[in-house]
C-alpha positions, 0 to 999 in steps of 0.5 A: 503495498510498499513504502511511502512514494512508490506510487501506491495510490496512483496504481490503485485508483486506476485499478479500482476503475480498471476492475470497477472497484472501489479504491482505498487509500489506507492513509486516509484511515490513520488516526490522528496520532498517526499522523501527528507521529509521521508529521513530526518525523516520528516512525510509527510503532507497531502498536500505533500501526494495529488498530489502523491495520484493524480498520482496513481489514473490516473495510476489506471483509465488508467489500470482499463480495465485490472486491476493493482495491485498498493501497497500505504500505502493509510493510511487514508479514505480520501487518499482512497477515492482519490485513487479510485475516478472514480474507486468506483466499479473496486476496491479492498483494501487489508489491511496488518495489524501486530503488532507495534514491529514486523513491526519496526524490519522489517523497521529497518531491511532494509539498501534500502528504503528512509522510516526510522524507526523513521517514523514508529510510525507516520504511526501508529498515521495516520492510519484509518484501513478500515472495508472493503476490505480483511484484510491480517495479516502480518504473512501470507506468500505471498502464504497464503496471496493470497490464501485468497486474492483468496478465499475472492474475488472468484477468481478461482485459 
């Protein structure tokens, strides 16, 4: 979890292989208002966000069994807390934290994603960053990152 450019997606794939799960991107769940919204360099509402959020929560409680790594901003408690409805034991949050300006040229660098840079800021004014799950500085290289990932959770490597 964590604002747009933090590198949600690269860590995630590469976990989902490190831990032989499947990966989700929770962009690709977005209905096209959504994306049409954030196109335009509207921020989503709330209301827009829930029946998104809904979604990957199902696609979690279908893979809980196994396991799934799924990437979602998850900017907000309440978003959480929707996300891991019916899962409250059988999850784990892992927060992608950086600096403002160095996500910004990250975001602004992208020619691909529907997210444009000028959303940014409005990430940064919703976010409620959590006191628990395992805390990932976006400096970290994905090695480093799941190399603390591991050892945060004990899992052996």
């Amino acid at each position: 979890m964590g604002v747009s450019g933090c590198g949600k997606s690269t860590l995630g794939i590469a976990l989902g292989k490190y831990l032989d799960m499947p990966f989700f991107d929770g962009d690709d769940f977005h209905p096209p208002e959504n994306i049409q919204k954030m196109s335009q360099g509207v921020p989503l509402e709330d209301s827009d966000r829930e029946p998104w959020l809904t979604r990957l929560n199902k696609i979690a409680i279908k893979h809980r069994g196994k396991g799934a790594v799924i990437a979602c901003s998850a900017l907000k408690e309440s978003y959480r807390q929707l996300l891991q409805n019916g899962l409250e034991e059988n999850i784990t949050w892992v927060y992608l934290y950086g600096a403002y300006e160095e996500l910004l040229e990250r975001v602004s660098s992208r020619s691909s994603h529907f997210m444009p840079s000028a959303l940014l800021q409005s990430q940064y004014d919703a976010l409620e960053p959590p006191y628990y799950g395992v805390h990932i500085p976006v400096s970290l290289s994905v090695d480093e990152a799941i190399t603390k990932i591991s050892e945060d959770l004990n899992i052996p490597g």
